[in-house]
C-alpha positions as CSV (number, residue, x, y, z in Angstrom):
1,X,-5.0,69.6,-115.8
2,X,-2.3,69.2,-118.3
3,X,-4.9,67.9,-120.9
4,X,-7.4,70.1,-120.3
5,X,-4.2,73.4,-121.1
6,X,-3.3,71.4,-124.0
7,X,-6.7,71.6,-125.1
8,X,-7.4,75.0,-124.7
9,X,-4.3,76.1,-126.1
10,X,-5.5,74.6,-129.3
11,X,-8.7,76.1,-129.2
12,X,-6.4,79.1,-129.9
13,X,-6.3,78.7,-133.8
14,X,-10.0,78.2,-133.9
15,X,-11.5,79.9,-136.6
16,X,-14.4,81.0,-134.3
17,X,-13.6,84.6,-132.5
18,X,-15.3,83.5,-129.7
19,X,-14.1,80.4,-128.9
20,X,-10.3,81.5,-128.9
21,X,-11.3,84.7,-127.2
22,X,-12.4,82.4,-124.3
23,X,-9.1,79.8,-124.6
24,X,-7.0,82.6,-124.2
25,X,-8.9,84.6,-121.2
26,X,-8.9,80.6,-119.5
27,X,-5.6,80.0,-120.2
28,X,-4.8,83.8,-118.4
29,X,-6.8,82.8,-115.6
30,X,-4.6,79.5,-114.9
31,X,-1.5,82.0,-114.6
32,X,2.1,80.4,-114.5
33,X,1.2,76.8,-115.4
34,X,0.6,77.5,-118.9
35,X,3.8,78.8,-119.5
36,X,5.6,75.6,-120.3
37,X,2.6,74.5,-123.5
38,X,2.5,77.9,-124.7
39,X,6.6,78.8,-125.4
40,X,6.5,76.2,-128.2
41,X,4.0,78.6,-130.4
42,X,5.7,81.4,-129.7
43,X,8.8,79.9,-132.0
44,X,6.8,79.1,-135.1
45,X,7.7,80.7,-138.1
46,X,5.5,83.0,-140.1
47,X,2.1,84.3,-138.9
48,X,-0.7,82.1,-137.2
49,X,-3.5,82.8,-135.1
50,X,-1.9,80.0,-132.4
51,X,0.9,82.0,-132.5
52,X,-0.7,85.1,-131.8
53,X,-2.7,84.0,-128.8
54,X,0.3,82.4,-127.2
55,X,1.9,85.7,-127.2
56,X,-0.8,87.3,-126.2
57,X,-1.4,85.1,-123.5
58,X,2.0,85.7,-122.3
59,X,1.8,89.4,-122.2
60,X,-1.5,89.1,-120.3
61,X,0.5,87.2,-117.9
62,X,3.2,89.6,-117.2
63,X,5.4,89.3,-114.1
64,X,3.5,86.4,-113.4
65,X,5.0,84.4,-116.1
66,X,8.6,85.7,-115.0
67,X,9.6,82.9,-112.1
68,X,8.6,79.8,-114.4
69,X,10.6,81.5,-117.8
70,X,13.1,82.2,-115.5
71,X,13.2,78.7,-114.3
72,X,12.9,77.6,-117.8
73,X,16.0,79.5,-118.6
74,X,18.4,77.8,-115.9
75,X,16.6,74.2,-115.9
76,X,15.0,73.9,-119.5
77,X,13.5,71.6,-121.1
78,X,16.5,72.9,-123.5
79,X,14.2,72.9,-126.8
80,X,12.1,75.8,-124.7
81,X,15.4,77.8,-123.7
82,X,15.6,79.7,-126.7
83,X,11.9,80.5,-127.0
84,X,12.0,81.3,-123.1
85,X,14.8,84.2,-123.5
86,X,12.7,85.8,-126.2
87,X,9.6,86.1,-124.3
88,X,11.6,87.5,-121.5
89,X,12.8,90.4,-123.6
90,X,9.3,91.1,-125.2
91,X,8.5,91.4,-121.5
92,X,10.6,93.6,-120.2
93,X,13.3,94.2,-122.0
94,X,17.5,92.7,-121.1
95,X,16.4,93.9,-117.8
96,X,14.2,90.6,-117.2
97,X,17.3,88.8,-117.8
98,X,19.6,87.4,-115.3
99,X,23.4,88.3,-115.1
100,X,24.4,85.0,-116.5
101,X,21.7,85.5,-119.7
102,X,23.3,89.5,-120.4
103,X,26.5,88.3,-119.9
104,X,25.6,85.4,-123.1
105,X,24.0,88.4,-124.9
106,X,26.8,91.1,-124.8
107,X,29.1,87.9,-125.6
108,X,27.3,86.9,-128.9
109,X,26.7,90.8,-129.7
110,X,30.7,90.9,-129.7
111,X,31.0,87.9,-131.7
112,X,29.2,88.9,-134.5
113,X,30.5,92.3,-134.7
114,X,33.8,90.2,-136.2
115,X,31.8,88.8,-138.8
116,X,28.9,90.9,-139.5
117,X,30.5,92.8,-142.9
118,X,29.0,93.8,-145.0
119,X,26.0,95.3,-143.7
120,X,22.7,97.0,-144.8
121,X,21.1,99.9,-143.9
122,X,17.4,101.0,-144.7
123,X,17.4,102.7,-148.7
124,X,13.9,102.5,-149.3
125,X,12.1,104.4,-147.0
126,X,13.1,106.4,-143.7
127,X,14.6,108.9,-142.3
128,X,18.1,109.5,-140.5
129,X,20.7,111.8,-139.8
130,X,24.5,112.1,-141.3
131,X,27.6,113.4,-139.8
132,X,31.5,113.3,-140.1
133,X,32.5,109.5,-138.8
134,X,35.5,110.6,-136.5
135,X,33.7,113.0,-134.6
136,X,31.4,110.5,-132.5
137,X,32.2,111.6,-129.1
138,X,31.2,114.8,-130.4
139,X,27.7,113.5,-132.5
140,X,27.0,111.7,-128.6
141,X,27.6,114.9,-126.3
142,X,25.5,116.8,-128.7
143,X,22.8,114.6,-129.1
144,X,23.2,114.0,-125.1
145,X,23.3,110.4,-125.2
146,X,23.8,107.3,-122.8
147,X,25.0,103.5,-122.4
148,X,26.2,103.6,-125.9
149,X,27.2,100.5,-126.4
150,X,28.2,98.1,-129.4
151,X,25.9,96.2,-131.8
152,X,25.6,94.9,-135.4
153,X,23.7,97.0,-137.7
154,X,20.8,94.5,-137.8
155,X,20.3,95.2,-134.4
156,X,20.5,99.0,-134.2
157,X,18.1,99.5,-137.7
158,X,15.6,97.1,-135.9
159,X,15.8,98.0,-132.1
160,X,15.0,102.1,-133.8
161,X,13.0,101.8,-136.9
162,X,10.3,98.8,-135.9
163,X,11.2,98.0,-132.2
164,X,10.2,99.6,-129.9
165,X,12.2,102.7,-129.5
166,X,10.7,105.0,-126.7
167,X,10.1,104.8,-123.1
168,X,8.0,106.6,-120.9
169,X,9.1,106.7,-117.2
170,X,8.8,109.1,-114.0
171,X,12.1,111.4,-113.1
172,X,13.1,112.0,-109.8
173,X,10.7,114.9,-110.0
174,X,7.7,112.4,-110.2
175,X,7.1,114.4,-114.2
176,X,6.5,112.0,-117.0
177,X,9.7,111.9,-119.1
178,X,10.0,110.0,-122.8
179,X,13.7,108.3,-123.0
180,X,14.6,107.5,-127.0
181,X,17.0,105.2,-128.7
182,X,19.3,105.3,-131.4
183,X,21.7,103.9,-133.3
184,X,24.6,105.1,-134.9
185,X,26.3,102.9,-137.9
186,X,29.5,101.9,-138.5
187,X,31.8,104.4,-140.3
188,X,31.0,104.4,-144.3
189,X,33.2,105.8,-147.0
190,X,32.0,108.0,-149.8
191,X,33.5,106.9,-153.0
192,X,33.5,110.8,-154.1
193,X,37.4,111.7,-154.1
194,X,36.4,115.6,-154.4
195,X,34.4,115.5,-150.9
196,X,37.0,117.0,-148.1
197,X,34.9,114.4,-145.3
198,X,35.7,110.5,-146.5
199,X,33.9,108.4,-144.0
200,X,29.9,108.9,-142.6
201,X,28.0,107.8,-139.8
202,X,24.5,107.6,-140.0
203,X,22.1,108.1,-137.0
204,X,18.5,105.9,-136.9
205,X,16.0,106.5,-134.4
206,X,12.8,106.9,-135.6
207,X,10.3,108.0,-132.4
208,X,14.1,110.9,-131.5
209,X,14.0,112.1,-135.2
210,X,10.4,112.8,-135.1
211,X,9.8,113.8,-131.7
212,X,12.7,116.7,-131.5
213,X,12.7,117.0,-134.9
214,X,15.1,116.1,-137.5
215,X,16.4,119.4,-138.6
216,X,16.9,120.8,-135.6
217,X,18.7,117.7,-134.4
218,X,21.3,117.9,-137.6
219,X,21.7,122.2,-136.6
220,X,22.8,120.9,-133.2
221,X,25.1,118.0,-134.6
222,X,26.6,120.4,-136.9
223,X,27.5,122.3,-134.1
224,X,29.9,119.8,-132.4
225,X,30.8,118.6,-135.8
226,X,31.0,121.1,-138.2
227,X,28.4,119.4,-140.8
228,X,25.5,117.0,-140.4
229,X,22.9,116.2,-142.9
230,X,19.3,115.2,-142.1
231,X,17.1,113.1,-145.1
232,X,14.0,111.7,-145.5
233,X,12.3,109.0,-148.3
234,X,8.7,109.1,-147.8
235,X,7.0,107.0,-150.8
236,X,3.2,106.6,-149.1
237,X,3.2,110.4,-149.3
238,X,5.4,111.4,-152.7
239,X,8.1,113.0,-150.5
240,X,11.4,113.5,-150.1
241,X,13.3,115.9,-147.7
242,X,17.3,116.3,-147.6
243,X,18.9,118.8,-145.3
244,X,22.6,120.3,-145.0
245,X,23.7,122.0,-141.8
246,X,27.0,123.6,-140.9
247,X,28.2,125.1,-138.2
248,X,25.3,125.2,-136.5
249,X,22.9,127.0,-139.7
250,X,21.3,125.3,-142.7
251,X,23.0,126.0,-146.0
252,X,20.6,124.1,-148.2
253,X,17.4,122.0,-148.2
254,X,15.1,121.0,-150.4
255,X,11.6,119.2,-149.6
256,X,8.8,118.3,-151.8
257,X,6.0,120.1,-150.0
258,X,8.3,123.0,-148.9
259,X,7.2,126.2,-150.4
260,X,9.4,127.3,-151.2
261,X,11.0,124.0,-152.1
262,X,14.6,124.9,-152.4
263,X,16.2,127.1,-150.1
264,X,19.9,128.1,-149.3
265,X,22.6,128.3,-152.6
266,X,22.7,125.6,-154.5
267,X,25.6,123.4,-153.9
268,X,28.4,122.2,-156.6
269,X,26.9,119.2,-157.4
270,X,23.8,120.6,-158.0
271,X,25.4,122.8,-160.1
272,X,27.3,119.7,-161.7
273,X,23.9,118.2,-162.4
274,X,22.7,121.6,-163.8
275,X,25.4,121.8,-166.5
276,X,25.3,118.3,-167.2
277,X,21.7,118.1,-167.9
278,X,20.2,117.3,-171.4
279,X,17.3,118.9,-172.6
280,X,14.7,116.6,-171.0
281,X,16.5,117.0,-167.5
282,X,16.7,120.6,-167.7
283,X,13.3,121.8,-165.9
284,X,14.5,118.5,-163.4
285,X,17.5,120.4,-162.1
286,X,16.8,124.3,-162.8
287,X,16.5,125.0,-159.3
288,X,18.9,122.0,-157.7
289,X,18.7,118.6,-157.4
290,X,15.5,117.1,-155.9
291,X,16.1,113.5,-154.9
292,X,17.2,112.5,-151.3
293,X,19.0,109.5,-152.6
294,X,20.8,111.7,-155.1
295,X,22.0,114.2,-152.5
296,X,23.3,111.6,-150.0
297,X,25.2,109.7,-152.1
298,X,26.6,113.2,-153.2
299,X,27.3,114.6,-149.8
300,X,27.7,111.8,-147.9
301,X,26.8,108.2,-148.6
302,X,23.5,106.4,-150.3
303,X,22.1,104.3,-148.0
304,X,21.3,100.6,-148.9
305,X,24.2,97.4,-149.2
306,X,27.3,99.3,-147.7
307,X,30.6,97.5,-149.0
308,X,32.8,95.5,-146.5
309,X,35.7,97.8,-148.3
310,X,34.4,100.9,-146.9
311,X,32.7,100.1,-143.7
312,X,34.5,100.6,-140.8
313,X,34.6,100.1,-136.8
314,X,31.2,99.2,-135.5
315,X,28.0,100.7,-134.7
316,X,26.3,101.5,-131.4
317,X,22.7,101.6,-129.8
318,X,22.4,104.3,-127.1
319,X,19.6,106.4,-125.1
320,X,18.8,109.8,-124.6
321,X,18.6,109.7,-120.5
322,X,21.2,108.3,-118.2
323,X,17.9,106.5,-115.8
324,X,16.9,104.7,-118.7
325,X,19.4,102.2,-120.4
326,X,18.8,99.8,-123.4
327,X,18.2,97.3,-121.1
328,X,14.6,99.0,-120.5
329,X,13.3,99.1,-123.8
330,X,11.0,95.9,-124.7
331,X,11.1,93.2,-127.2
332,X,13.9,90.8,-128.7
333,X,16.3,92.0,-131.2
334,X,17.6,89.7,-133.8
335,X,21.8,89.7,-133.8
């Protein structure tokens, strides 16, 4: 049997749809035995068409793949540990893991928060919300949110802008619910000396922002804490969007396709830029500046390489529903 797996497994990068179409349905129909040939392929690097059908295999598999990768786990072979945990996750999520493999995770996630400086967050396309870094319990009872707990920045900018970052599940009312996560940065310092805020946290979540909408989420931040700011880069379609809320109200906004596109008073650095504009730059800023980028790193800060100097404390992933933790939400996240 182990020959004939071993065969079929390679019949997986076979340049002939059909013939890995039916390696991959026979290796399904074999169940839990093909487990142990197929986590090698899952750990290659780069994209392959073995490595595809391994995964897809596994997936197929489901819970029925869970005993032997659980076994794998505990008993090895060692060199399939690693590659054993992963599929886990994409499974199910940290709650396919057992107390002992959480227990490693949330240990390494603490580990590499002392050494994870500096950090990068998303600068060329995206969206994500701003507010006033010491007023995080106040950004989290605003926003609603649950199990926030620590984790480097590569985590949180993965597990909410190409993870998967929404779960549907069934409340106690038997309704179909969607549960969202986020992540909120570490605290960032504006070099501007003239801004009366010094230090920024920045919310990603990109299934919440769109879902409940971005500029109703940065009125209800603003709110708790007095000012929130809400921006979007959107280079397939031309378009940029930034948004300034206080108090609960917009004050200011400007988006590409808004008609019309300004609205609000214009703030003093747009009047800065105004003033300070040569003759080619004066139809530019006439109305206000225009630029996302340009009004972040104005109000708050510009998203991209964020100094070690000026970063500080840690960020954190959380949810939007107390039923459904982090651990719920599929897929490995790189630390």
């Amino acid at each position: 049997m182990p020959d004939s797996i071993n065969a079929l497994v390679q019949d997986l990068s076979d340049d002939d749809r059909d013939v890995w179409e039916a390696a991959e349905d026979r290796l399904v129909a074999l169940g839990a035995q093909v487990v142990e040939s197929l986590l090698p392929h899952v750990g290659e690097d780069g994209p392959s068409r073995l490595k595809w059908g391994a995964e897809s295999i596994l997936q197929r598999l489901g819970d029925a793949a869970l005993p032997r990768l659980r076994e794998i786990r505990r008993q090895g072979p060692g060199h399939l540990r690693h590659n054993a945990l992963k599929v886990l996750v994409d499974l199910g999520g940290a709650a396919y893991l057992d107390e002992a493999d959480q227990r490693a995770v949330d240990r390494l996630v603490r580990i590499k928060l002392n050494d994870e400086l500096p950090v990068r967050v998303p600068s060329e396309a995206g969206r994500w919300l701003a507010f006033p870094a010491d007023r995080l319990e106040a950004a989290v009872a605003a926003l609603g949110l649950h199990d926030v707990r620590p984790a480097t920045t590569v985590m949180g900018v993965n597990a909410t802008t190409r993870s998967t970052d929404s779960v549907e599940f069934q409340d106690t009312q038997a309704k179909t619910r969607t549960a969202y996560r986020v992540f909120i940065t570490p605290g960032f310092e504006t070099w501007l000396s003239d801004l009366p805020i010094q230090n920024w946290r920045l919310l990603y979540g990109n299934s919440f922002i769109d879902e409940l909408d971005g500029f109703t989420l940065a009125d209800k931040l603003s709110e708790r804490c007095g000012e929130a700011h809400f921006y979007i880069l959107d280079p397939y379609n031309s378009a940029e969007n930034w948004y300034v809320a206080r108090e609960g109200h917009r004050v200011r906004s400007f988006g590409s396709y808004d008609y019309p596109r300004f609205r609000g008073e214009p703030l003093p650095f747009e009047v800065e830029y105004k003033e300070d504009a040569d003759e080619d730059e004066a139809e530019e800023y006439a109305d206000g500046v225009p630029y996302a980028m340009t009004a972040a790193d104005n109000l708050s800060v510009e998203p991209g390489r964020m100094p070690a100097s000026g970063t500080h404390g840690h960020g954190f992933l959380a949810t939007t529903h107390p039923d459904v933790p982090n651990s719920r939400f599929k897929g490995a996240l790189p630390i």
